[in-house]
C-alpha positions in Angstrom: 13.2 -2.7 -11.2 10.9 0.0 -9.0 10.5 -1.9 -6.0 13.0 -4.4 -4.2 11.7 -5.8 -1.2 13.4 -8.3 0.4 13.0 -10.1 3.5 11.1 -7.2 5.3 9.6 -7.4 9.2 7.1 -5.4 11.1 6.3 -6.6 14.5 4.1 -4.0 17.2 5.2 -5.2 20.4 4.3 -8.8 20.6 2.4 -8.6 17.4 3.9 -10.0 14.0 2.6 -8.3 11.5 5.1 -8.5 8.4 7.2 -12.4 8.3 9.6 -11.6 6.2 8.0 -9.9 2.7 9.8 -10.7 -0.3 8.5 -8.7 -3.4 9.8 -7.2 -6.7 7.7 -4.3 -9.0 8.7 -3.7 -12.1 8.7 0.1 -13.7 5.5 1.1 -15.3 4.0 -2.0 -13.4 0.4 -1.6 -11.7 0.1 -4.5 -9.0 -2.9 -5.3 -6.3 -2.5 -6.7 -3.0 -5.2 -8.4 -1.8 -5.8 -10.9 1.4 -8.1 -10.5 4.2 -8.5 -7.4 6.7 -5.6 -8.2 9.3 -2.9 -9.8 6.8 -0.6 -7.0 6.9 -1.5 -5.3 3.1 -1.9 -1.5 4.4 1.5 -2.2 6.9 3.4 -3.4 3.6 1.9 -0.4 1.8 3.1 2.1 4.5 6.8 0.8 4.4 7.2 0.8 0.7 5.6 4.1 1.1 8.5 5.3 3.6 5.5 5.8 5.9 7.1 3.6 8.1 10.1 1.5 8.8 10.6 -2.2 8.5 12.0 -3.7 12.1 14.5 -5.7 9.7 15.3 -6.3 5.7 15.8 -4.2 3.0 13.8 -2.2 0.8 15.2 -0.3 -2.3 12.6 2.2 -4.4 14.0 3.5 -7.9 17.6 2.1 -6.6 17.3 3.9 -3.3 18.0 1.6 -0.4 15.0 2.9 2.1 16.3 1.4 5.2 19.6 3.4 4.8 18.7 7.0 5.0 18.2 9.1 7.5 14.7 10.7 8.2 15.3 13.9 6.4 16.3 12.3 3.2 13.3 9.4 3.6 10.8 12.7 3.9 12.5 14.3 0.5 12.2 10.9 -1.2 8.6 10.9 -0.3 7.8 14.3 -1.6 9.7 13.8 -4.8 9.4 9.9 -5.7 5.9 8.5 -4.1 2.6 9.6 -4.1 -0.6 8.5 -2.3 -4.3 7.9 -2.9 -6.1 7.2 0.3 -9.6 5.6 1.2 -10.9 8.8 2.6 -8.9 11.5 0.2 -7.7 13.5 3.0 -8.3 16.7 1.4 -8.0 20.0 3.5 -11.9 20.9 3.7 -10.8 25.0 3.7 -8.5 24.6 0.5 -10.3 25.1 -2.8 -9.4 21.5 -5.1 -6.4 23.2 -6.9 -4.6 24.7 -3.5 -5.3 21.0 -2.4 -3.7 19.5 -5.3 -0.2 22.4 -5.0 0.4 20.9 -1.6 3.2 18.6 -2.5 5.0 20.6 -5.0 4.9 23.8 -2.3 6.4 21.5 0.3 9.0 20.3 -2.9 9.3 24.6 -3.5 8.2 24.4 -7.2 7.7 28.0 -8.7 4.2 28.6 -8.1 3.6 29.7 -12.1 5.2 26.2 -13.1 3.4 24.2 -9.9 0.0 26.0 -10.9 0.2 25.6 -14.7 1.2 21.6 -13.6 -1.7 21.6 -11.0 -4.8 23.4 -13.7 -3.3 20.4 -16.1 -3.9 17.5 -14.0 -7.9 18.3 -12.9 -8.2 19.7 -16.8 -7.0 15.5 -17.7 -8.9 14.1 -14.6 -12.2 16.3 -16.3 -12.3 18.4 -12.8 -11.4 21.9 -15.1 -14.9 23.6 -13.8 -14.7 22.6 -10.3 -10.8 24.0 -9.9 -12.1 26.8 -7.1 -14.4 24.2 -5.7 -14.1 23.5 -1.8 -14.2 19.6 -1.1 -17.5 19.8 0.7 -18.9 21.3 -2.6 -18.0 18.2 -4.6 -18.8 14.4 -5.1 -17.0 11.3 -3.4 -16.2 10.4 -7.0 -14.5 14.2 -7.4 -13.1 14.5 -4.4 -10.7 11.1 -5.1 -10.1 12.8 -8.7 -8.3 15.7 -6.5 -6.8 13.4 -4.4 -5.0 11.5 -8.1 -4.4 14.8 -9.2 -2.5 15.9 -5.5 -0.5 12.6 -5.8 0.6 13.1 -9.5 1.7 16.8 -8.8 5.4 16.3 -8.5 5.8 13.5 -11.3 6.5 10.5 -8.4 7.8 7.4 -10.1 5.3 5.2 -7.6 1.8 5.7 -6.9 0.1 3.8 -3.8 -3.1 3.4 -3.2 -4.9 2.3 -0.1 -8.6 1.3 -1.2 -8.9 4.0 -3.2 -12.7 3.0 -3.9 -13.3 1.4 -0.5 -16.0 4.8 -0.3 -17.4 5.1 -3.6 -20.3 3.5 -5.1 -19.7 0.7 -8.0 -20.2 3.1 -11.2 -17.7 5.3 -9.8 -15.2 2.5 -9.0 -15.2 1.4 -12.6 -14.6 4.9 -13.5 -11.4 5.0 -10.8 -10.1 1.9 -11.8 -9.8 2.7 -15.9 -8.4 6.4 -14.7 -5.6 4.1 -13.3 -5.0 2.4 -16.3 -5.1 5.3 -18.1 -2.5 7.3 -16.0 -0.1 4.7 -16.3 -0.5 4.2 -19.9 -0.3 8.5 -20.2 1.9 9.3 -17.4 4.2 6.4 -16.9 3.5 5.7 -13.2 4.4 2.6 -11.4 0.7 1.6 -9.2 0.7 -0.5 -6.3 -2.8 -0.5 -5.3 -4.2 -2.5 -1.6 -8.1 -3.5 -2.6 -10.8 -5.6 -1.2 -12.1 -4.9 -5.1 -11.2 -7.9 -7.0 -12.4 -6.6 -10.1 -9.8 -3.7 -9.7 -7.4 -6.5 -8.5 -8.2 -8.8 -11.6 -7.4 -5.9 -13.7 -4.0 -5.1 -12.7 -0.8 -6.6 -14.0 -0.3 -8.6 -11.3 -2.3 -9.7 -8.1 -0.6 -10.3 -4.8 -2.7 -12.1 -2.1 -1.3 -12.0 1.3 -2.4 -14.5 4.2 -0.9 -13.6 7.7 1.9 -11.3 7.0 3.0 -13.1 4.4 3.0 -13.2 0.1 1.4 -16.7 -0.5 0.4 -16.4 -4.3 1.6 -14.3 -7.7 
């Protein structure tokens, strides 16, 4: 099993946002959460995602019990293990798209031969090979997320999570997004747990999750 959550709160002062999240991933699995704006998806996200910590319960990723390790080991397990895809790519606009995608691996200190030979592959498979020296304000929405897969796949994480990753691109592009997924797993072997508002991406997936008020109500 990838992910083992079990029993997981999140409350912000008097607000409840997580009530006690039970939820198993399997390897290689690609899973959407859906549920309406407010029921807790992106908080759950950000916890698996040792963004943040749950108030209470326990969380174990690739047999690593989360909510036991100190903050210096939870920021190594995020470099190494997990990557992210975000809504709004959060690419550094002065970085051409392949310093963007090294970012990870120099913070992991990969040999820069090996991390760049590992980088030029990734936007070569994503179809990105002529736009490598390309700043992000010189590409398209639908290139710019193609970096930000390529930035998340650098160091070979066993989980990939994605917050809306097509929440700002236009339909044709989303379809093209969502089969890239597919394809990534199928190539790379990547565990996917994607938060959508895009049923189509979230009737596509293995499994779809739908949360109502900080709570898993349907599988």
């Amino acid at each position: 099993m990838m992910i083992d959550a079990r029993a997981i709160k999140k409350a912000y002062g008097q607000l409840e946002v997580l009530k006690g999240v039970d939820l198993q991933i399997e390897e290689k699995e690609i899973v959407a959460i859906v549920g309406k704006s407010g029921a807790g998806k992106s908080t759950l996200l950000h916890i698996m995602g040792a963004l943040d910590q749950p108030d209470s319960g326990v969380l174990e990723l690739g047999g690593i019990d989360l909510t036991r390790v100190g903050k210096k080991e939870l920021a190594q397990v995020r470099n190494r293990e997990i990557g992210f895809i975000f809504q709004f790519h959060h690419l550094l606009p002065e970085f051409t798209a392949l310093e963007n995608v090294c970012i990870p691996g120099m913070i992991r200190k990969t040999p820069k031969n090996e991390l760049n030979k590992r980088a030029k592959y990734l936007l070569d498979y994503l179809g990105l090979a002529e736009r490598m020296d390309h700043k992000p304000g010189q590409m398209s929405g639908g290139e710019q997320q193609r970096v930000a897969v390529a930035r998340a796949l650098i160091n070979s994480p066993k989980v990939v999570f994605a917050d809306e990753p097509s929440g700002n691109l236009d339909s044709a592009t989303s379809k093209e997004l969502h089969s890239l997924l597919f394809d990534l797993r199928n190539d790379f072997g990547q565990t996917f747990v994607i938060v959508t508002h895009n049923e189509e991406l979230a009737k596509m997936s293995d499994r779809r999750l739908v949360m109502v008020d900080g709570k898993i109500v349907s599988d």
